[in-house]
C-alpha positions in Angstrom: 153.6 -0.1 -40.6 155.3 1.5 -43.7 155.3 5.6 -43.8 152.8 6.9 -46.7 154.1 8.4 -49.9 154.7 11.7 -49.7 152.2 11.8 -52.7 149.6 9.7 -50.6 149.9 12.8 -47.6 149.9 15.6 -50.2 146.5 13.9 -52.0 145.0 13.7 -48.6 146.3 16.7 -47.0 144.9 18.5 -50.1 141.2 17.1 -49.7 141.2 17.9 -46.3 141.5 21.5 -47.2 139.5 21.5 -50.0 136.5 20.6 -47.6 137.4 22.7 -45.0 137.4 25.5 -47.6 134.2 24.7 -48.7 132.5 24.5 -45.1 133.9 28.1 -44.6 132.4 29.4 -47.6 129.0 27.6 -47.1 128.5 28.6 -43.0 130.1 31.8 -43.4 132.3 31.0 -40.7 136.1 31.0 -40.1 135.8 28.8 -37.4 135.4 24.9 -37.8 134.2 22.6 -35.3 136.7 19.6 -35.2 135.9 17.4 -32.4 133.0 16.6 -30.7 131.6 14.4 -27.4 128.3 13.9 -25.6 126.5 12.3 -23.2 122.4 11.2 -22.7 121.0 9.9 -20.0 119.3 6.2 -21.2 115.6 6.5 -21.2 113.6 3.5 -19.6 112.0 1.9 -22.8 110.6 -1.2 -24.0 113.5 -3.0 -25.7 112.6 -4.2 -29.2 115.4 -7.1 -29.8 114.2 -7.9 -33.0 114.7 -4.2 -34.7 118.2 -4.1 -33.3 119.5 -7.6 -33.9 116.7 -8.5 -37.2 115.8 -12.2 -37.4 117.8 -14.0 -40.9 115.1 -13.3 -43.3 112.7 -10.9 -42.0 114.5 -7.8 -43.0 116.1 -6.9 -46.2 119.4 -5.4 -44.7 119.6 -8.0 -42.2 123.6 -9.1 -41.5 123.0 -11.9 -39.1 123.0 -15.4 -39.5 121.4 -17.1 -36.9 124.6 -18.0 -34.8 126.5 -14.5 -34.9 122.7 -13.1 -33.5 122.5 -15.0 -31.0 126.5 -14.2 -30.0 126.1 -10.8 -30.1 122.7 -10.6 -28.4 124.2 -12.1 -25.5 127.5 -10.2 -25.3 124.7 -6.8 -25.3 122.5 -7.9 -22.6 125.1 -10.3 -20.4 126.0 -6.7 -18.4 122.6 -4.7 -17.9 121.2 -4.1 -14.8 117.6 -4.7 -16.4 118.9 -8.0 -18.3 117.7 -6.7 -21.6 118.5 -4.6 -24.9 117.5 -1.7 -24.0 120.9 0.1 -24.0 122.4 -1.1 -26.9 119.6 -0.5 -28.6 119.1 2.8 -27.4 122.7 3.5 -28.1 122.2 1.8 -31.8 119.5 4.6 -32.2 121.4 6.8 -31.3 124.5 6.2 -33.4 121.9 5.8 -36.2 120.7 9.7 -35.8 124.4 10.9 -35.7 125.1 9.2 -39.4 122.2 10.4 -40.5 123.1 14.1 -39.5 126.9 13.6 -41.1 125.8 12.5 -44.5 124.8 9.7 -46.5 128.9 9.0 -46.5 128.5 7.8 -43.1 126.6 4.8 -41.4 126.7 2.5 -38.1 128.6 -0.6 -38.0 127.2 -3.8 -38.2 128.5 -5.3 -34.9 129.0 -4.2 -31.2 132.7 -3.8 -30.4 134.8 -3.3 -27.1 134.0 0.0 -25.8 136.4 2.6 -25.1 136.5 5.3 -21.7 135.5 2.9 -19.5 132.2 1.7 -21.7 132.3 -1.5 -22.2 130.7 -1.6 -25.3 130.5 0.7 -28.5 128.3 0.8 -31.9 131.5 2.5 -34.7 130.2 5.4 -36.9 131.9 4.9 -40.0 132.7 6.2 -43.5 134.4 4.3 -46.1 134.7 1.3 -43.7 136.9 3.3 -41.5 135.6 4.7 -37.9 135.2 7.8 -37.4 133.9 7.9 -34.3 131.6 5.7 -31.6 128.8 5.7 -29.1 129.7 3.6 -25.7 127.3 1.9 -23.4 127.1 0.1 -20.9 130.6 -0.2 -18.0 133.6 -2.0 -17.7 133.4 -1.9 -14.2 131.0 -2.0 -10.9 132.6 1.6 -8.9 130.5 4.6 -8.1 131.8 6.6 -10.1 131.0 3.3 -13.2 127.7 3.1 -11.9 126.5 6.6 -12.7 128.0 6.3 -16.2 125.8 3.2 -16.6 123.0 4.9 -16.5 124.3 7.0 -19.6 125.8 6.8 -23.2 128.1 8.5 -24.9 129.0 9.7 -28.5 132.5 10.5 -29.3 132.9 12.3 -33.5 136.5 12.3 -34.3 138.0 15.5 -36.3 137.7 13.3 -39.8 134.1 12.9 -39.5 133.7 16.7 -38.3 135.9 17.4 -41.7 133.9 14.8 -44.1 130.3 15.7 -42.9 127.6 17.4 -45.2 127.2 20.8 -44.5 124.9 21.9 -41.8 126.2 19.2 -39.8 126.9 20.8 -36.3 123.5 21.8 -36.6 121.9 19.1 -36.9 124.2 17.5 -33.9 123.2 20.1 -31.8 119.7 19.2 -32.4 120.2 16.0 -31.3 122.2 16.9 -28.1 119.1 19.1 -27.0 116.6 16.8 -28.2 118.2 14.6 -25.7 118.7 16.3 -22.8 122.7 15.8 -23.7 125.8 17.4 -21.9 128.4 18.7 -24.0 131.6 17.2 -22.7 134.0 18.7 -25.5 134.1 20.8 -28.3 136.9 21.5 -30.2 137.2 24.8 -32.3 139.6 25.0 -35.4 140.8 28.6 -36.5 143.2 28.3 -40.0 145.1 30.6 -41.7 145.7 28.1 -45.0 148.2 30.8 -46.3 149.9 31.0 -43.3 149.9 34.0 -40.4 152.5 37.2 -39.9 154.8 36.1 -37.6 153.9 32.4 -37.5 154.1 30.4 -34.8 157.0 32.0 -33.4 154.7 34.9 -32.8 152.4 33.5 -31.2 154.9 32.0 -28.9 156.4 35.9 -28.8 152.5 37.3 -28.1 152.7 35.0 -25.1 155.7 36.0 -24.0 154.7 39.6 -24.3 151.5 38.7 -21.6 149.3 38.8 -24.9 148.0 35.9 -24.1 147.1 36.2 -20.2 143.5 35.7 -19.3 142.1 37.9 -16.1 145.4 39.4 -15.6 146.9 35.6 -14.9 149.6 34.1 -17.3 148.6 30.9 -18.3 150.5 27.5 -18.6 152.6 26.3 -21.7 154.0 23.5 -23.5 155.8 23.5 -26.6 156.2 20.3 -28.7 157.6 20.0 -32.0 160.7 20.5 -33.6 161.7 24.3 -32.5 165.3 24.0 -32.8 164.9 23.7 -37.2 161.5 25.0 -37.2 159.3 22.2 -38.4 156.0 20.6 -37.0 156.0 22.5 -33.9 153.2 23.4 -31.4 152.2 25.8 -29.0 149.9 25.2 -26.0 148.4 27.5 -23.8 146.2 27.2 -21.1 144.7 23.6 -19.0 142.6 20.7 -20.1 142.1 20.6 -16.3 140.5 24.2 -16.3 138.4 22.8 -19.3 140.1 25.6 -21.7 143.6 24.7 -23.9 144.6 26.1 -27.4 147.2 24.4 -29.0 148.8 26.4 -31.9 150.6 24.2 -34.5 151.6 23.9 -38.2 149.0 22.1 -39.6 150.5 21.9 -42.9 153.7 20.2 -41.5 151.1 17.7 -40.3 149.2 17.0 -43.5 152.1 17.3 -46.5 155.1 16.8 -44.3 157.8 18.7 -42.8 159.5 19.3 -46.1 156.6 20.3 -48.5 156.7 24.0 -47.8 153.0 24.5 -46.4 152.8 27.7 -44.8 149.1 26.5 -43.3 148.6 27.0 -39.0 145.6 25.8 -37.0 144.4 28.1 -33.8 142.7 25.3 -32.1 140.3 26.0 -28.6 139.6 22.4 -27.2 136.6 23.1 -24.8 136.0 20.5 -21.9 133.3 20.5 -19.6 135.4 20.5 -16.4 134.2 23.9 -14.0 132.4 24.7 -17.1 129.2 24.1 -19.0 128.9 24.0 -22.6 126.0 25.4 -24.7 124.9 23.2 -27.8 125.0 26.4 -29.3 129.1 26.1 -29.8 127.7 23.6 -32.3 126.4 26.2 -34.0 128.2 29.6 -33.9 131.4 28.2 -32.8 133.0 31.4 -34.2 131.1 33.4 -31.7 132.8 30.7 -29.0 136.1 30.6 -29.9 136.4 35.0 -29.4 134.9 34.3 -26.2 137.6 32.6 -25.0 140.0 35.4 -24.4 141.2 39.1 -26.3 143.9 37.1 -27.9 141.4 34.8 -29.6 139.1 37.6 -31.0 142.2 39.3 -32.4 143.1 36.2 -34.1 139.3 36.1 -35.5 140.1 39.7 -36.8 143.3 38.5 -38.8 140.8 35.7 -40.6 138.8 39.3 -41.5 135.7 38.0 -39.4 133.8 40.0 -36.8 131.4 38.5 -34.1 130.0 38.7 -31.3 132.3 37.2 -28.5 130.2 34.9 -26.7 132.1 33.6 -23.4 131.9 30.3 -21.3 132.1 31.7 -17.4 134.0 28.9 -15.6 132.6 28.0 -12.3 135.1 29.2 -10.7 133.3 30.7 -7.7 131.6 27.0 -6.9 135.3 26.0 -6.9 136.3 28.3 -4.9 133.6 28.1 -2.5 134.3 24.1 -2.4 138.1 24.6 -1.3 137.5 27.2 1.5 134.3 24.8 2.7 137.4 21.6 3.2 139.9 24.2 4.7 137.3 25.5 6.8 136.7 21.8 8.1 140.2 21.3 8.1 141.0 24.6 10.5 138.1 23.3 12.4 139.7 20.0 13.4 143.0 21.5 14.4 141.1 24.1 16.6 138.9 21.4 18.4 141.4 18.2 18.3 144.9 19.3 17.3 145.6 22.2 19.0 146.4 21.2 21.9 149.1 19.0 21.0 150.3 21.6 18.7 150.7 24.5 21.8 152.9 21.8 23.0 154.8 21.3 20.4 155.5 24.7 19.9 156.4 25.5 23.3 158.7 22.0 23.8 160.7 21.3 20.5 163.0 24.1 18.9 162.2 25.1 15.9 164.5 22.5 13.8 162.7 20.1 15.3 159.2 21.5 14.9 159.9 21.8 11.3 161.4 18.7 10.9 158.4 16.8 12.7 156.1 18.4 9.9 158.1 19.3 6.7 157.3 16.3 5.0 153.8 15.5 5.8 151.4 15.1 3.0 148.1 17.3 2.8 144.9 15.9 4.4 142.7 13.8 1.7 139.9 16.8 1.5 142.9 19.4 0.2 144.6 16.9 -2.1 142.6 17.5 -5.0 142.6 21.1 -4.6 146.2 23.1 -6.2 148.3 24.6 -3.9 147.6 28.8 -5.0 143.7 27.2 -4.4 144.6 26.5 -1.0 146.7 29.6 0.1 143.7 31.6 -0.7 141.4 30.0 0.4 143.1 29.3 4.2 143.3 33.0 4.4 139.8 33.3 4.6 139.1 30.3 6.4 141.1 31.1 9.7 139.6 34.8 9.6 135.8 32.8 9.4 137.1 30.4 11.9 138.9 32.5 14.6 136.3 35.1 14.7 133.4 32.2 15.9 136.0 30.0 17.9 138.8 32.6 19.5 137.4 32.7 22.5 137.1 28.5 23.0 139.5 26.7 25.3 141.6 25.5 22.2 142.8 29.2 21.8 143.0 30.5 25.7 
């Protein structure tokens, strides 16, 4: 694939700000929602094949010859568990109501595609014959985990059809995430400073470094990607798609006109994800609000864009989490106080130390406590054995 002109990146670099402009001035909002994903649960309906795969004739937009309907019927129905259209066609509707709420620009494909994320199908939102995003249905696969995403579909909206929508948008998608009982499974929010910031990226990398950054008292993970040695296209990350919380700090304008063109223009971008947290359709629609929830550091970035709001915060679970890890190190301490500990009193007493250490130094964790991060664990053991030993001290295991 041959590399753009540079006059081909400036054009489009340039229209992407022009509309991002634009939405600012029309929502009053320095904040721009730039990535969005949901899921529905599928409703049981009456399938109606004949409004989602039209007979040759019978309506005027009709695509299908007779042949290709037939194909593509059966490629729909050959995987659900009810043998009918009834997901692709609740998908279809779906993917329909999301065009509608982008803009006239924007409409569904005419054929079902391979899905993506494990669905095995997916109806393309497009604009100008180019996707822009997708809702999946349907699995690729017959697991547990496959079988409860079955039962579900999913819409994924890309950053260019968040940029190219009609204003009131996000709205309007929120609407339809409540109006179907949906789940918010990410929601990115997009801070720029078109004319650049004091200090640049190199002081946001220095505000870090200064503990400006830290979140509850804790300093958070980074990454930095990019060019730093000369200074071009770089990127900052803070924080953990894992906790469901990561901003990534980069030069935006080294992204859209090149490395060379002299843009001055950084994105602030908070990419929420619904891991140990749950996100309000409302991001959708004050996502300003949102984004100086996440942290001090991110208001005071909203105050250098000359906005004020009201910081509105998503709690991560954290308590259910930690309640989760001390319930399987409680189990854990459990089994080596009923079964174990015998065989343990021996070892002790029999082997030197070397040897003791050596018998367990490279032992993996038990399966429970694999999932869980080792600072998780340390706590949480501390106040296991002091729930443990107070019910079970007095049991042979521990005479």
């Amino acid at each position: 694939m041959t590399r753009p002109a540079q006059s081909a990146l400036v054009l489009d670099g340039s229209e992407v700000k022009l509309r991002l402009m634009a939405e600012r001035q029309h929502a009053k909002s320095a904040v721009h929602v730039d990535w969005v994903r949901f899921t529905c649960l599928l409703r049981n309906v009456v399938p109606s094949v004949d409004a989602l795969f039209p007979v040759p004739g019978l309506r005027s937009d009709s695509i299908w010859d007779e042949q290709t309907r037939r194909e593509t019927l059966g490629k729909a129905i050959a995987c659900s568990p009810d043998c009918d259209a009834a997901p692709a066609e609740q998908a279809h509707a779906l993917a329909s109501s999301v065009a509608d709420a982008l803009g006239p620009d924007f409409k569904v494909g005419g054929e079902i595609k391979k899905g993506h994320d494990f669905y095995r199908f997916r109806w393309c939102i497009e604009r100008n014959g180019a996707e822009c995003g997708w809702v999946g249905f349907l699995t690729s696969g017959d697991s547990p985990r496959q079988s409860a995403q079955a039962k579900t579909i999913h819409c994924n909206l890309f950053g260019a059809a968040c940029t190219f929508a009609i204003p009131g948008w996000n709205d309007r998608i929120a609407s339809i995430v409540e109006g179907n009982e949906g789940v918010l499974t990410r929601c990115d929010l997009a801070l720029d400073f078109f004319d650049g910031l004091p200090g640049g990226i190199d002081g946001i990398k220095a505000d870090y470094m200064a503990g400006l950054l830290d979140v509850g008292g804790k300093r958070l993970k980074c990454n930095m990607v990019g060019d730093w040695c000369n200074g071009k296209a770089r990127s900052f990350y803070h924080g953990s798609k894992e906790a469901g919380k990561q901003t990534n700090s980069y030069e935006k304008g080294h992204q859209l006109f090149g490395e060379d063109f002299g843009s001055q223009w950084l994105r602030v971008e908070l990419r929420y994800g619904n891991k140990l947290r749950v996100l309000p359709a409302d991001m959708l629609r004050r996502p300003a609000d949102f984004f100086a929830g996440a942290s001090d550091w991110h208001a005071s970035m909203l105050l250098k864009a000359d906005q004020i709001v009201t910081a509105e915060p998503v709690k991560c679970t954290g308590r259910l989490a930690i309640e989760t890890v001390e319930a399987e190190c409680v189990r854990n301490l459990k089994w080596v106080m009923n079964t174990a500990a015998p065989s343990m009193s021996a070892a002790v007493q029999y082997l030197g130390e070397s040897d003791l250490f050596q018998l367990v130094e490279h032992q993996r964790l038990p399966g429970r406590l694999q999932k869980f991060s080792v600072a998780e664990i340390k706590r949480a053991f501390v106040s296991a054995f002091t729930r443990v030993s107070s019910v079970g001290s007095s049991s042979p295991a521990f005479a």
